[in-house]
N, C-alpha and C positions, 0 to 999 in steps of 0.2 A: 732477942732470938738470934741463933746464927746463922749465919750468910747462908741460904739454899743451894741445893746439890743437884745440877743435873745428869740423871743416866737416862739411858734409853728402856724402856720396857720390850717383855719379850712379843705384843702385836703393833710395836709401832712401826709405821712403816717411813719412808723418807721425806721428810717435810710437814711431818703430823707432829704437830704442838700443840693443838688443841686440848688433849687432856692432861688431867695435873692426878699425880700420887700421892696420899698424904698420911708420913711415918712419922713414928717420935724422933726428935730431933736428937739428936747426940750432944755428949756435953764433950767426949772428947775421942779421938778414932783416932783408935794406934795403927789400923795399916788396913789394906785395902783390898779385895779377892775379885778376879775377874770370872764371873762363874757362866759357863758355854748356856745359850737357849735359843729354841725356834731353829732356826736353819747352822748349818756348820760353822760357816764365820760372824753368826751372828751371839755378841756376847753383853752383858750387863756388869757395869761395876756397883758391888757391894759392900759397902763400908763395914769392918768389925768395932764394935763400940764397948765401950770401957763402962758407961751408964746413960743412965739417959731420963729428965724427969718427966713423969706421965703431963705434965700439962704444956710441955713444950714440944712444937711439932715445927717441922719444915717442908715444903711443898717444892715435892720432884716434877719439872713438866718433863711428860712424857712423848721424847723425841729421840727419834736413832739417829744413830750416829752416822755424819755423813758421809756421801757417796763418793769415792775414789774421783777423782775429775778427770782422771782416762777412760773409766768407765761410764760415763755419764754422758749420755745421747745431748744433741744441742736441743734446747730450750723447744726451738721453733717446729723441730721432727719429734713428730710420736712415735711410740713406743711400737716396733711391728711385733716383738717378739719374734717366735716362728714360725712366722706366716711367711714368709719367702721362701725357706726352707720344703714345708708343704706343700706350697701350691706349685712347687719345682717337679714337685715329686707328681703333685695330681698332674701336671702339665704333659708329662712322662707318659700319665692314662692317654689324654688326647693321645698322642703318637700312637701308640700301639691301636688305639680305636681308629684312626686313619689307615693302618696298615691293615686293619682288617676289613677295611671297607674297599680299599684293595683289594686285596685277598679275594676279597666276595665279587667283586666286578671279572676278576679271572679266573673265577672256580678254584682259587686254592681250599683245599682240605680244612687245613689249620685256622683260618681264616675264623671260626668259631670262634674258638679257646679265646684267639688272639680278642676279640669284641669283647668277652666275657673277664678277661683279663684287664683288660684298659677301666671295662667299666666300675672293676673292683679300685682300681692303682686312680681313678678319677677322683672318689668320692671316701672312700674308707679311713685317709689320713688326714683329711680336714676333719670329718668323723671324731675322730679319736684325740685329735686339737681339740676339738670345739667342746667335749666332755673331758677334759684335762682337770679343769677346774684352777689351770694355772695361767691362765691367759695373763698379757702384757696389759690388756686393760679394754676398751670399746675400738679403737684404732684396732688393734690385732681381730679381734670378731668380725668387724665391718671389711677388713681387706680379704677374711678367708671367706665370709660368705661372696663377695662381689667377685671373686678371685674364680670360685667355684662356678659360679651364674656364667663367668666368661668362658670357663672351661666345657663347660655342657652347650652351651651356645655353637660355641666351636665346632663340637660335636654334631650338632645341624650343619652347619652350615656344611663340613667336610662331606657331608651325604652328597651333595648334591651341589657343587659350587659354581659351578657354571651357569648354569639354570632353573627357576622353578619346576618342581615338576609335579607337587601335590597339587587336586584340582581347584580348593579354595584359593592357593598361593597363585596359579592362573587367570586365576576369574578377579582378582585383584589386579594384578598386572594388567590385564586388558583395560579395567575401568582408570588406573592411572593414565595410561597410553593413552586413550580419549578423550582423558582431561586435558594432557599437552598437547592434542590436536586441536583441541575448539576451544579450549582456554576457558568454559563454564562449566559449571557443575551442573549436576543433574541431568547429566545426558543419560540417555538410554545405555544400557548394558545387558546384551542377553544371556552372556555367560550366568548373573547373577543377579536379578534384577533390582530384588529390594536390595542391594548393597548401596544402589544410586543417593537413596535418601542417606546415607551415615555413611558424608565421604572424608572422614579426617584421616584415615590411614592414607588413600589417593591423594589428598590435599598436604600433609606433609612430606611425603612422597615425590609426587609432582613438583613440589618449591625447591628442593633438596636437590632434585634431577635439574631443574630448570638453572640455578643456581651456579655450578659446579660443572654440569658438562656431563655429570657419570649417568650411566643408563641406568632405567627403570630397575634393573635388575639389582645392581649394585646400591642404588639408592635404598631401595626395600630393606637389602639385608642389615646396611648401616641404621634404619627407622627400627627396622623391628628390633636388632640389636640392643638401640639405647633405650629402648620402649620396655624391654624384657630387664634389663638393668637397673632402670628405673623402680619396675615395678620393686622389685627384689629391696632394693635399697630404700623403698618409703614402705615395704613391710618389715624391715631394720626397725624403721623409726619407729611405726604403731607401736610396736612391743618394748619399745626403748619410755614412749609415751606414758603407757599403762606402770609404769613403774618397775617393767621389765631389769635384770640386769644385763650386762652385755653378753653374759654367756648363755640368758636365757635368751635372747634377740637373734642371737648365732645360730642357737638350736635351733629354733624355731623355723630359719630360713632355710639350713640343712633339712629336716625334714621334710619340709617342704617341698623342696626338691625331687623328692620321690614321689610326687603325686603322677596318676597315672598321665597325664598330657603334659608335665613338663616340660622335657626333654625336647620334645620336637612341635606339639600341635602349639603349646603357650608361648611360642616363642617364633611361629611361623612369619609369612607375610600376609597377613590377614586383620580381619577388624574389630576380633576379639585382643588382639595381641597390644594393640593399640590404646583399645580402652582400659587396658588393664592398671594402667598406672595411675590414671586419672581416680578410680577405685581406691585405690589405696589413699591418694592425695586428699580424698573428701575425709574418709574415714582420720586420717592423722589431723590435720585443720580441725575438722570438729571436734576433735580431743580438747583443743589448746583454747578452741573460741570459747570466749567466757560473755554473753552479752549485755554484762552490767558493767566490765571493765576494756576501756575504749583502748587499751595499750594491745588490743586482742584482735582489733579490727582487721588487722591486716589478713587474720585468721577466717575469717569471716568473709574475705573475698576470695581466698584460695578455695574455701568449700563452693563458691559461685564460679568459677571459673571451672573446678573437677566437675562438677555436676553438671557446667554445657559440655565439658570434651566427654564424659562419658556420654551423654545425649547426641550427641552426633558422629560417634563413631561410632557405639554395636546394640543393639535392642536388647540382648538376656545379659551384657554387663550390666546396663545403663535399671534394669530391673533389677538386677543382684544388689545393686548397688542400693537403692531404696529399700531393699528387706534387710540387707544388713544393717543401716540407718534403723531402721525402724524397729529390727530387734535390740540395740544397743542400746537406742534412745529409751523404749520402755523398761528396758534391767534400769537404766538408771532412774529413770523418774520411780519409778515402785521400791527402788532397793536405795537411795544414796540418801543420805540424810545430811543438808538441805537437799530436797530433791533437785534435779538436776533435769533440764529442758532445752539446751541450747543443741541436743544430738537428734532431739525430735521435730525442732524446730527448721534441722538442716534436711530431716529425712521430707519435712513437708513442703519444703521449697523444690525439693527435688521429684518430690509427686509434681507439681504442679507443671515443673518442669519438662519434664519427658511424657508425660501424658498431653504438655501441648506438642511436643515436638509429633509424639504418633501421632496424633488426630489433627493436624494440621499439613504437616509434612513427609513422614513416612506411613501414610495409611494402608502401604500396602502389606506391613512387617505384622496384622492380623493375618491375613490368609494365608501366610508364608510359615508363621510360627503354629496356624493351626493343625494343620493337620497330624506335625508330631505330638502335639499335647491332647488331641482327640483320642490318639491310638493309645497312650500312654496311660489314658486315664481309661480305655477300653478294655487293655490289659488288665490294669491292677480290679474296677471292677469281676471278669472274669476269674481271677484269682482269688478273689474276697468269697465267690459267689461257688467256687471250688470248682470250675469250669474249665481252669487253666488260662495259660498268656493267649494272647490272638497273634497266633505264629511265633514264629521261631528266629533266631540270628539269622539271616543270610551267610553267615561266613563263619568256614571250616574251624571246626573246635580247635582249642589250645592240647598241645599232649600231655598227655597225666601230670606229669612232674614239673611245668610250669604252672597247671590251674593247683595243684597243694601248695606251691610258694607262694601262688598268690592267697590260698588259702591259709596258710600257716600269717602272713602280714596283713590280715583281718584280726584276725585272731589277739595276736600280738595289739593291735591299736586297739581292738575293743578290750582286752585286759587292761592297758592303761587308762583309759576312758574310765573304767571300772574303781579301781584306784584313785580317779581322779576325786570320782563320787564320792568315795569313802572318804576320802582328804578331807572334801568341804564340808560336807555331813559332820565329820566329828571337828572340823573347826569353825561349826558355824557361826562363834561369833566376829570371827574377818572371814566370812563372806561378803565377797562384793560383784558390784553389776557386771564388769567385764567377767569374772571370771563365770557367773553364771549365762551368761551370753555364749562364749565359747564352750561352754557345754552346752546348751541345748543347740549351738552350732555342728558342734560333734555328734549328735543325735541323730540332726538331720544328715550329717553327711553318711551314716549307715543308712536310714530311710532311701536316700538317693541310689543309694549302693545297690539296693533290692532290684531298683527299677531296670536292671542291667539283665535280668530276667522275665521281663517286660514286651511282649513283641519282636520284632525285628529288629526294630530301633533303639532298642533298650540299652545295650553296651553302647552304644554311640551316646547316647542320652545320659546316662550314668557317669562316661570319660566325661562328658563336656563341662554336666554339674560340678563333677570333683574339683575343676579349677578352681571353685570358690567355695564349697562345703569343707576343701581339704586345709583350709585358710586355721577356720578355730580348732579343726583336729589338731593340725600340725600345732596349736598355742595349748592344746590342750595337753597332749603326748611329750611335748619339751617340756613343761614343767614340772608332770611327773617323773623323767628320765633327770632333770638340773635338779630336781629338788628328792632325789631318791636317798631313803633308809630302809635299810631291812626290817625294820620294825614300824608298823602301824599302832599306835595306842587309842584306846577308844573309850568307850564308855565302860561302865563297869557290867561283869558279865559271871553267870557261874563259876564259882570256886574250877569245877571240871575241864565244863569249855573253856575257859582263862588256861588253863594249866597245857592243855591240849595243844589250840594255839600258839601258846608263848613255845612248846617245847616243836614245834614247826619252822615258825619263825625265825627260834634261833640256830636252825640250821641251816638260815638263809644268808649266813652272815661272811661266805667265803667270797673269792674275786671277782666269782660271777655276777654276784648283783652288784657292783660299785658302777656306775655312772660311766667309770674309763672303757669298762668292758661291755656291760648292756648297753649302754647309749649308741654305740659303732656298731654292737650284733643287730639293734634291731634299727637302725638305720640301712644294713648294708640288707638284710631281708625284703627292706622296704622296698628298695631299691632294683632289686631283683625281681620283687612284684610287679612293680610299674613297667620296666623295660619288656616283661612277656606279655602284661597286659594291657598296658598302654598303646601310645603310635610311637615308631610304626608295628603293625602286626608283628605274630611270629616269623611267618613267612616273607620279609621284607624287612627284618632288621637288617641285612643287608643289601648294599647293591651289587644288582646280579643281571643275567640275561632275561629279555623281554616275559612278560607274563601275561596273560589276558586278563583286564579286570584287574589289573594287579597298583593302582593305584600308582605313586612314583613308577615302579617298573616298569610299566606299561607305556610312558611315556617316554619317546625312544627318536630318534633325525630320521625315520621314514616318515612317523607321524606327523611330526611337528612341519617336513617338507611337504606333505602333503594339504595341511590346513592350512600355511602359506599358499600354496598355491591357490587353494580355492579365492584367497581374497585376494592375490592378486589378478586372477583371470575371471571369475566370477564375478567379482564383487562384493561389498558384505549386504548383509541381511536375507538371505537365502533361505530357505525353511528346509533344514536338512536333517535326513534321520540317517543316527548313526547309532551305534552300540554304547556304552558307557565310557569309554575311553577317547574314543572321536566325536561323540558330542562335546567334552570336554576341549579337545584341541579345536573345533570346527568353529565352537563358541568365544574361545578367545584366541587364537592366532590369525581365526577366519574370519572374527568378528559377523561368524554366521546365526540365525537364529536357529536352535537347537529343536528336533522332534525327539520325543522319547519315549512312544508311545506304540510307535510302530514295528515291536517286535514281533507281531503275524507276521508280516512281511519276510523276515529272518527264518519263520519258524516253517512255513510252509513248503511241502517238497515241491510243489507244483505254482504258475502263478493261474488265477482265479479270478473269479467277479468280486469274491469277497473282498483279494489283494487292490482288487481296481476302486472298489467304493471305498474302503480303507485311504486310501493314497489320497483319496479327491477328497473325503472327511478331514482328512490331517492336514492339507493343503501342502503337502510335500515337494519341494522341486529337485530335490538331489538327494541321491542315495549314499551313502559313505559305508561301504563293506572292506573288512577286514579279514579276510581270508586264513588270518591266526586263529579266528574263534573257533575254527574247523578243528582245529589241531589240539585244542588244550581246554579241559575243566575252567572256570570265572574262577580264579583263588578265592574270590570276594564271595563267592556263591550267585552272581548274578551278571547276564549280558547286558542286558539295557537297562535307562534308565528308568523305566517302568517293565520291568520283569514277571509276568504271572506264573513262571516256573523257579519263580527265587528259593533257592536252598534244595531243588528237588531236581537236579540236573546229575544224572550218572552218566554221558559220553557227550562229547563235543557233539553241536550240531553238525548235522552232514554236509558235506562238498557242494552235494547238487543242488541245496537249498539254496547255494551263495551263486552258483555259477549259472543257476536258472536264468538270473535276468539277463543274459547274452541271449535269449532265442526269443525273448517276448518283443515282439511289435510295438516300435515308438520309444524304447530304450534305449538309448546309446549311452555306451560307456565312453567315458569324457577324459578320463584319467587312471592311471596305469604306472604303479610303483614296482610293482610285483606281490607285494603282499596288499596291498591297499586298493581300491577299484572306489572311482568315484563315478554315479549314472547319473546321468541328465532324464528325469521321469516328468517333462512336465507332457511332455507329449506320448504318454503312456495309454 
């Protein structure tokens, strides 16, 4: 036989030897043609043969031709591709979204455009990378998502850098603060009570601070930081896990990204943000844990270790966490063949788990978590029963042309969902358990979505689920956008309808639908969804001047020197009623106990006997008025924290209501901002 010929073929890529070509061999080759294939410089040499006998062959392995060694990155550095290149570019988004936050702190005009601009220049060119289809390889994916997570990140913090100023990110802050004063856990917290029992966000927080020197503040933001990084990069892994490729892993995180709490609530300083990674670490571990192969073990204590950090940092991760277990676990035990038990095995240690940690240690996260799921489920009742929700949002509707964006990216995710369906259905013989997991996770993330019509609490309760319902949408939604062709093939159907369809179809076949262009169009929709309907509201996308009720805005250095003050002259634990944004500072800067019930008080023109039994039922010792409330609409729809005129307030309350308590006997006003007025009522 004659000596074998190597060329390169036109899909071999650099270092692929593995397959072999097998042609009749040559008996004798007069000359040789270099014929161009696959990309520009890439070419094949082809022998011309004079004869050749059919029973003798030679075997080509098939390997390209090697790579230039100026061009060839060192060994040891992966491959970034254009990931530096892009995330320069999204980097560019941040600036301009600081500039408009800017802008918004000094009333400039422009100050819009400029936020709406940055948030396109953030996100739209990893977008359009991450659907390339030409990636460098898993390194280049893994840098633009974690690239992107930092960029958005940024984008919090820039809001607000100085200081918390949402009221969970306070009510945190206070419980760390307490922990470095007495050095034990489980101290009281009135800002937030049941947070006492799940202190791993304070406990990493506090070690960090203690540690280093840096304030509470600064500690937080580095925790939550690597906590929100974290998360990101072990739901990389899951998808990497499932057999995922890197561009489907990529996708998956980008979409993600545009779930309604992203941006700012998944990412806060709080003790959902915390347990979030711990979620993802159980779910990847039990991937990998196999409990008949001991090289897996290792796997096996990382699912024990996620399932205590989720148990003691947030009560609806640490449950989310157990349904998602337990939905995975039974696709696979019903759907894998050998059935498969080691996901149900984790989902039951982790029942056991957190159902000791509530009924032993945090029993108070029933009374806490009740009363939203009471109403929730009083709602959808009434609904069923054609009755309608029990009340309404508290807070002023979205304007037409943000509730259609976000109506248009419903839409959009439920057509892919749609598609997804069809996919599996006509391929049902590779159907498998995750994928059918992630659809009926996508299911429920519409059901969820409903509940946002629900009550008062509805959109709250719908944002909060999406963090973890929007987990399989987003696995569901990247697959169908990575793995898109304009043609669906199915089952056999009418001569007609076949004909019908097909000639639909193929007129789906121009730039719009490739993966480069739909994948970014309805990423960048998504995206524009979540930032009107997400946090922060519409009305506080940016910052701007004081707002009543107005959440971030509302927190402002008269406030915050005024709840100081009460804990340092006062003292803490004081039973003080205030409106909804000074119970908040009164509760952690004052480390006062918060009343929130006593909006008669507020409401009344005159004071009374009523106001007087009132005051002695609540056991109130200090009054906290705010003389802004006079002046301006609750943006939020509500003054206090227990409001019986929630959503139904057409003019600030009056002057005299607030100024009354100067003439009541046994009142003394004790403090005096100018807008703030603190009373001393125990001798009322």
């Amino acid at each position: 036989m004659p000596e074998s010929t190597t060329v390169p073929l036109p899909s071999a890529r650099p270092g692929d030897t593995g397959a072999r070509l097998v042609v009749p061999a040559p008996r004798k080759v007069e000359s040789v043609a270099r014929v161009p294939v696959g990309a520009p410089d890439e070419t094949m040499v082809l022998p011309r043969f004079t004869d050749s006998a059919p029973d003798q062959t030679v075997v080509i392995p098939r390997v390209a031709e090697p790579v230039a060694e100026a061009a060839r990155a060192p060994g040891w550095l992966p491959s970034l591709g254009r990931a530096p290149e892009v995330l320069a570019l999204s980097a560019f988004g941040v600036v301009l979204v600081a500039l408009a936050y800017q802008g918004g702190r000094s009333g400039a005009g422009w100050a819009g455009a400029a936020y709406w601009l940055g948030q396109l220049v953030v996100s739209v060119p990893v977008a359009v990378r991450m659907f390339f289809r030409r990636l460098a390889g898993v390194a280049e994916s893994f840098v633009l998502v974690m690239g992107l997570a930092v960029d958005e990140y940024l984008q919090k913090w820039l809001y607000s850098p100085d200081q918390f100023r949402f009221p969970d990110e306070l009510q945190h802050w206070v419980g760390t603060n307490i922990l470095l004063q007495d050095g034990r856990l489980f101290q009281p917290n009135n800002a937030l009570p049941v947070a006492v029992h799940f202190p791993g966000l304070e406990e990493m927080t506090a070690s960090l601070s203690s540690m280093t020197g840096l304030s509470i503040t600064n500690a937080g933001l580095l925790v939550a930081g690597v906590a929100h990084l974290a998360f990101i990069g072990l739901l990389f892994l899951v998808v990497r896990s499932t057999g995922g490729s890197a561009e489907l892993a990529g996708a998956v995180c980008v979409i993600y990204s545009t779930a309604l709490h992203y941006l700012f609530f998944d990412s806060m300083f709080i003790y959902q943000t915390a347990a979030l990674p711990f979620l993802m670490l159980v779910i990847w571990a039990s991937r990998r844990w196999e409990p008949r192969q001991r090289h897996t073990a290792v796997y096996a204590v990382l699912c024990g270790v996620g399932l205590l950090g989720v148990s003691i940092c947030h009560h609806v991760t640490a449950a989310a966490t157990i349904a998602t277990l337990g939905l995975i676990g039974a696709c696979e035990a019903v759907m894998n063949r050998p059935r498969r038990w080691a996901t149900l095995i984790v989902a039951g240690a982790g029942v056991v788990l957190v159902t000791g940690w509530f009924a032993l240690v945090a029993r108070e996260v029933f009374g806490y978590l009740g009363p939203p799921v009471e109403q929730m489920v009083g709602g959808v009742a009434g609904m069923l029963r054609g009755g309608g929700s029990s009340g309404g949002s508290s807070s002023p509707g979205n304007p037409m042309w943000q509730l259609a964006v976000e109506a248009f990216g419903l839409l959009a995710l439920l057509g892919l969902l749609v598609r997804a369906g069809l996919v599996s259905w006509r391929s049902s013989g590779r159907f498998d358990a995750w994928r059918a997991a992630a659809l009926i996770g996508a299911l429920v993330f519409f059901a969820s979505t409903a509940v946002r019509f629900v009550g008062s609490e509805g959109p709250e309760l719908a944002g909060r689920a999406s963090t973890f319902t929007y987990i399989p949408m987003s696995m569901v939604a990247a697959g169908v956008l990575v793995g898109w062709r304009p043609r669906l093939r199915g089952p056999s159907r009418p001569l007609v309808v076949k004909r019908a369809v097909d000639g639909v179809l193929s007129r789906m076949r121009p730039i719009w639908v490739h993966p480069v262009v739909l994948g970014p169009v309805i990423v960048t929709l998504l995206m524009a969804g979540s930032r009107v309907g997400g946090w922060p509201p519409y009305w506080e996308q940016l910052p701007g001047p004081y707002l009543v009720s107005g959440y971030e805005r509302s927190v402002d250095q008269q406030g915050v020197a005024g709840a100081v003050w009460t804990y340092d002259w006062l003292g803490p634990d004081h039973r003080v009623a205030a409106d909804i944004t000074g119970a908040t500072l009164v509760s952690t800067y004052g480390e006062q106990n918060p009343v929130g019930e006593a909006s008669k008080l507020y409401y009344d023109g005159t004071w009374n006997l009523d106001d007087e039994l009132l005051l002695q039922s609540l056991g109130v010792d200090y009054l906290w008025v705010d003389t802004r409330i006079s002046q301006q609409l609750p943006i939020s729809g509500a003054y206090f924290p227990v409001d019986p005129q929630t959503g139904q307030h057409t003019a600030p309350i009056p002057q005299g209501n607030l100024s009354k308590f100067d003439d009541v006997a046994g009142i003394n006003r004790v403090y005096d901002s100018g807008d703030i007025h603190v009373y001393d009522m125990r001798n009322a």
